[in-house]
N, C-alpha and C positions, 0 to 999 in steps of 0.2 A: 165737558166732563173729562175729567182725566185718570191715571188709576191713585192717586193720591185719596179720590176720594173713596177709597175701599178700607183704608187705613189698615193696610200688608201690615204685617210684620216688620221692623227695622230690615231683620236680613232679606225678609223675601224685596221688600221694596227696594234695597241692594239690588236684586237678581233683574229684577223689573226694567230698573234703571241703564244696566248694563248692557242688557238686550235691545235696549232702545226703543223698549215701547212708552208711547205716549197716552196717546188716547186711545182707549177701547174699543173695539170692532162691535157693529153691533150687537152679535150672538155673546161678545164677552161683557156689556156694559148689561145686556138683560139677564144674563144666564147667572152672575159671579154674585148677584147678592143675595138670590134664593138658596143656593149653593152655602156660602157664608153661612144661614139661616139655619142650614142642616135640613132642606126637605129633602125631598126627592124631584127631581128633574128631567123631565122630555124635554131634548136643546135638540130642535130641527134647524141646519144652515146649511147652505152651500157649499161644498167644498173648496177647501183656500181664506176660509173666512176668520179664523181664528179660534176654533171648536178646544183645541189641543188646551192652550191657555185658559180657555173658560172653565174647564175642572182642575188644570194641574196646580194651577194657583190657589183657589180654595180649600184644596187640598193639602198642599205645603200648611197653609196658615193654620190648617184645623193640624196636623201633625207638628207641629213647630215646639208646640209646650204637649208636654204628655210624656207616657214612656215612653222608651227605644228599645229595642234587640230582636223584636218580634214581628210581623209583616200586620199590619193596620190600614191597609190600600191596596187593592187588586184594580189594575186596569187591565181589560179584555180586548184584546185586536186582531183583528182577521190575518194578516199577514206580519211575516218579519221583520221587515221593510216598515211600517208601520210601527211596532210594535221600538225599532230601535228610534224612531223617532221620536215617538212620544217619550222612550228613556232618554234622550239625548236634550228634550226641554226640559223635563224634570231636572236636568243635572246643571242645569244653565239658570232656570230660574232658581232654584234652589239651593246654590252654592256654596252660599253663606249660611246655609241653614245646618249644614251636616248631616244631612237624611238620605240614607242610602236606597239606592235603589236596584232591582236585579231585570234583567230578560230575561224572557223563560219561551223558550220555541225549540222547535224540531230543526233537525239538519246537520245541528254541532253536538259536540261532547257535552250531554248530561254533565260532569265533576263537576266544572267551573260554578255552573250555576249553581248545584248540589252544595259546594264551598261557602259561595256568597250568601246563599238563605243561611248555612249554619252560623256562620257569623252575625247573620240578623238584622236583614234588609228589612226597610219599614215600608217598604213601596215595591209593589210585584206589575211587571207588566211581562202581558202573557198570551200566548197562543193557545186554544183551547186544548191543539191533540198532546202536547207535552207539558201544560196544566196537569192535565189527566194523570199522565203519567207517575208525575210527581207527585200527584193524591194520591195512586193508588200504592207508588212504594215507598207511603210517609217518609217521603223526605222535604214535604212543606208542611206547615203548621197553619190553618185559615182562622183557628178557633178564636181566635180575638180580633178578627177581621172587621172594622167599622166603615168603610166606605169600600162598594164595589162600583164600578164605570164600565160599562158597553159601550166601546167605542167603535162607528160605523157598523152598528146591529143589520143593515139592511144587507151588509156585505158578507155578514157572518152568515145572515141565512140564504143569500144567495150561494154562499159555497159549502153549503152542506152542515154548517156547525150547530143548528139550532138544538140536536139530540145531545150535542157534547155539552153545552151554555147550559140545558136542565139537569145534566148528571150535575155540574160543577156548582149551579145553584144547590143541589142537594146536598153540597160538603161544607156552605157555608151557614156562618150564624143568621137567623130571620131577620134578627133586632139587627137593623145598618143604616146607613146612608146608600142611593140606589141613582145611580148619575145614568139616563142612559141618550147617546148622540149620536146620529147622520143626518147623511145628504137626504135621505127619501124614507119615507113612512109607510110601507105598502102595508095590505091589511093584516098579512101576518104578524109583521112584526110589531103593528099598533095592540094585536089582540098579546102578544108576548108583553110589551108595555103596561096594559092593565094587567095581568099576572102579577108581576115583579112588582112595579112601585107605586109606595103607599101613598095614596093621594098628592100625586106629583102636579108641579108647576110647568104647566108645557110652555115654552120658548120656541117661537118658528119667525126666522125671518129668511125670506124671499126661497125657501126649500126647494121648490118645484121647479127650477131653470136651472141651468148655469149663470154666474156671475154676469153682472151687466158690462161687466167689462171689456169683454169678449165678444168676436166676430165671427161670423160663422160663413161660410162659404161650402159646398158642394162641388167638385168633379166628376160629372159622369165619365165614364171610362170603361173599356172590356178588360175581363182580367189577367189579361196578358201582355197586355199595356200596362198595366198600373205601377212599376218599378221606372220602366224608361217617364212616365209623368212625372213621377217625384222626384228623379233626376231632374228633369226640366224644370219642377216650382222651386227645388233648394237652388238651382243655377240664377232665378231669375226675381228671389225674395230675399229681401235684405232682413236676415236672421240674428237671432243672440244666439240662442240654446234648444234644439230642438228633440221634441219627445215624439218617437212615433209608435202608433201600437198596431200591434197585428192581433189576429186570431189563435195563434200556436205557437207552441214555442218553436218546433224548426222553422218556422218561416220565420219568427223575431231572428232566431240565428244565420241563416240564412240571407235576410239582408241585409242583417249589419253587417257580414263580409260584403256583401256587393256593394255598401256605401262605403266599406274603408279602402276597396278597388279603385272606386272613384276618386280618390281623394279626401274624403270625409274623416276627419277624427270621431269614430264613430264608434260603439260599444253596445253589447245586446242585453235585456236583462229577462231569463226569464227561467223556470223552476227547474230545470235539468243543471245550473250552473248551484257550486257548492256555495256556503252561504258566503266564505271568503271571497269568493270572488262575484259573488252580488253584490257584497259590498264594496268591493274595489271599483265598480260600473258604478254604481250610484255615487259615491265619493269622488272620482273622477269625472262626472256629469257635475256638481256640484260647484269643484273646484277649476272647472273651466279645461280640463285635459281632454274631454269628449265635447263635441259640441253637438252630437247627435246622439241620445239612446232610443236603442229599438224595444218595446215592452211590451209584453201580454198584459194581459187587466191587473196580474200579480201586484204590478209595480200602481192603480191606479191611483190608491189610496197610501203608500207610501212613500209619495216625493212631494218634498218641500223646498222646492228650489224655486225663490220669489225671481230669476230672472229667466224662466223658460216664456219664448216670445211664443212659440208657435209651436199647438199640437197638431199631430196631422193621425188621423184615422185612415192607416193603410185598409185595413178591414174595417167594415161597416160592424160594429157592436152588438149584441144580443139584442139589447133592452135599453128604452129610454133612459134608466136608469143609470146605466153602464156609460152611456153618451156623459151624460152630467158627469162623473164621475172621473171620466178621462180629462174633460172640458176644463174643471176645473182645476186643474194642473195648472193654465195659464192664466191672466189676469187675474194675480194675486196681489195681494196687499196693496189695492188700489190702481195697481198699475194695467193696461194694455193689454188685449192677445191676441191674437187668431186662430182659430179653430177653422183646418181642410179636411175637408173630409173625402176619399175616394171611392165610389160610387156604382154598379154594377145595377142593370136588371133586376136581379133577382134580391136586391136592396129596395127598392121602390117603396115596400108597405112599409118598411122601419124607418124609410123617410120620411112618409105620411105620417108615421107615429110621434118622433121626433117632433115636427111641424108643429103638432096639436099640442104636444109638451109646453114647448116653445110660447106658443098661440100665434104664431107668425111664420111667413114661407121665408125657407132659405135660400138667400142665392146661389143660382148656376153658375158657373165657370169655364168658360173653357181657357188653353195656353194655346197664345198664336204662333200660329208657323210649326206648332205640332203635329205631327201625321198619325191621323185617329185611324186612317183608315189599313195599316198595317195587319195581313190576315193572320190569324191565329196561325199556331204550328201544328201538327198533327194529335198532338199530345204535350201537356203541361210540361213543357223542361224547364219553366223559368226556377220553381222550386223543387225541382225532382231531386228525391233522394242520388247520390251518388248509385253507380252499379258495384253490385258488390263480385269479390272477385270470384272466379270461376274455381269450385272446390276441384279437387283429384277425383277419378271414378274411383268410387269403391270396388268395381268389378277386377277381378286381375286378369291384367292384358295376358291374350293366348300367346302360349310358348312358339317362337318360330318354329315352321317346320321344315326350313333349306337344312338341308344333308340327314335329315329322320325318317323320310318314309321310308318304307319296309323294315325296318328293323329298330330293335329297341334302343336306345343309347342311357346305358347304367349311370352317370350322369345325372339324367331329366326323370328316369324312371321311376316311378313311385310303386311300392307293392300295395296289393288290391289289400282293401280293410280286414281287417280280422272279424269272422263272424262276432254275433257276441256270445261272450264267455270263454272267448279263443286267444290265447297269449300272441303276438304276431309270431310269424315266422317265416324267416330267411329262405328264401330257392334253393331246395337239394338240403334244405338242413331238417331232421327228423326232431321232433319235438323228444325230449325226458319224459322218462316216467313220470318223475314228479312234476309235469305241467299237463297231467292227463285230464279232460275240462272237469270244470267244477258241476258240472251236472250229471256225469256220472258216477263221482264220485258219491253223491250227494244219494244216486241210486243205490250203489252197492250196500251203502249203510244204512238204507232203507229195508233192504233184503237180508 
């Protein structure tokens, strides 16, 4: 099968052609003709599998003939990152089509975007908290809105947006098209699935793992070791592009300066950095200028870079989920990966968890000529925040007292406070009438 037999559009088939797709991924060869059909769609796949194309494509072909100036496609995505992706295929397969399309997320200047919808984008792809935003100070218009897409729902509701996904269903038309796709089905978000779509075609191919493609290997390690290892596995693995995630963002920060120390063209991407320059990191990963980015999960689901050889899980991940998620970063579009993962004690049950994911044990690892047995330091310096510096006492330093006792020196002298209600007054100088206190005053024209 190829996508000839979808029978695109001249221009989207243009776009198709361009891009250099041929044959269909499996989630796009089952997903793109119920789609075509106008149902509605559950597409369960693996991440890296080609999910992005299995709606943007039937979506250019339903928008292709019809009006324009008005937004007629909402896509929803957990992160920026993400969200510029999926606008970055639309603009690729879509080319020849003329069909504008906008982002719409937090971090940058509202106007531009504000701009683009008034000019009359027919394609919205969106972040939920600056979605909102834009409903609530009509400056979008959803009322002729025909197809909505939940792209990586399980992520949405892992990071808190499932309250935002039901205000924003609230703003749109009932009568749509209702796309919704991830890596994983938890119960939540399958009981959110029957809500939203109307007698949907569910599509799952192989959802529950990462890619076959991919190898998995385990390092135990203490965590104080775990920086001088990964030094040793980049020293001793023959790498293209490599993704590593941590747990936080100062620690993504953190060692990407100690990998760019090393030597490493290396770059960090994670939610403290402005969105310019998370996309300078991702672009630069990309383009071959970084050959290492350090990432939080931020970045899980928005990199599409089909030549990262190898992810390496500095920090062990929440949730099996989150595993899959990261994983499938690497052996994409058919090709090879490896997945390292580094490994702690107090890891063991999310190994177990993984494992049964999986349905198979993953191997151990160790590096030889390593020295595992280096003892910890008294306290964590390998990520410690810098020391901050030493503020000034607010106290004020006492007045020297060489050449002052016994006597007073006019100088340093201060006169003792004035009662209250008492104007001050000078040594030897007799107060005015007129500053006679105000409380006896106050008597006599009482009397």
């Amino acid at each position: 099968m190829n996508f000839q037999a979808f029978n695109f559009h001249p221009d989207i088939t243009a776009g198709v052609t361009a891009a250099g797709y041929d044959t269909p991924t499996p989630i796009q060869a089952e997903a793109i003709p119920p789609v075509l059909a106008g149902r509605d769609v559950m597409g369960l796949a693996q991440t890296g599998t080609g999910k992005t194309a299995a709606f943007v494509l039937p979506i250019l072909q339903r928008l292709v003939r019809g009006a324009r100036g008005h937004v007629r496609a909402l896509i929803v995505a957990p992160t920026r990152e993400l969200a510029e992706q999926t606008h970055e295929s639309i603009g690729s397969l879509g080319k020849q089509t003329r069909l504008r399309s906008v982002t719409v997320y937090g971090g940058v200047n509202a106007n531009p975007q504000i701009k683009k919808l008034r000019e009359g984008a027919e394609i919205v792809v969106a972040c939920p908290g600056r979605l909102l935003d834009h409903i609530g100070q009509g400056t979008i218009d959803l009322s002729r809105l025909e197809v909505l897409v939940l792209d990586e729902a399980d992520q949405m509701f892992d990071m808190g947006f499932l309250p935002s996904i039901r205000k924003i269903l609230g703003q749109i038309p009932k009568k749509r098209q209702t796309l919704l796709f991830s890596a994983t089905m938890p119960a939540d978000i399958r009981h959110l699935a029957q809500e939203i779509l109307d007698n949907p075609v569910t599509v799952q191919v192989g959802s529950t793992a990462p890619a076959v493609t991919v190898a998995h290997a385990l390092y135990p390690v203490t965590q104080h070791l775990k920086t001088p290892l990964l030094l040793e596995l980049l020293r001793h693995t023959d790498t293209e592009s490599v993704l590593i995630f941590t747990r936080t963002k100062h620690r993504a920060k953190r060692l990407g300066e100690q990998l760019e120390k090393a030597g490493y063209r290396a770059a960090s991407l994670q939610g403290n950095l402005s969105q310019n320059r998370r996309q300078a990191a991702l672009d630069g990963f990309r383009d071959g200028t970084y050959q290492i980015l350090v990432a939080t999960d931020i970045a899980a689901r928005g990199i599409d870079v089909s030549q990262i050889s190898h992810v390496v899980n500095y920090d062990m991940p929440d949730t099996a989920e989150a595993y899959t998620h990261r994983i499938g970063r690497t052996g994409r579009a058919a090709k090879t990966g490896d997945a390292f993962t580094l490994f702690t004690g107090e890891d063991t049950e999310m190994v177990r968890t993984i494992e049964r994911v999986l349905n198979s044990k993953l191997e151990r690892r160790t590096v030889p000529d390593f020295d595992y047995n280096v003892p910890s330091p008294h306290r964590d310096i390998e990520f410690a925040r810098p020391p901050r510096e030493p503020r000034p006492s607010r106290k004020p330093s006492p007045v020297k007292k060489a050449g002052l006792e016994g006597a007073a020196d006019s100088r340093f002298a201060r006169s003792k406070p004035a009662a209250s209600g008492q104007p001050l007054q000078r040594p030897g100088q007799s107060l005015p009438p007129s500053a006679t206190p105000l409380r006896s005053q106050r008597s006599r024209r009482a009397r």
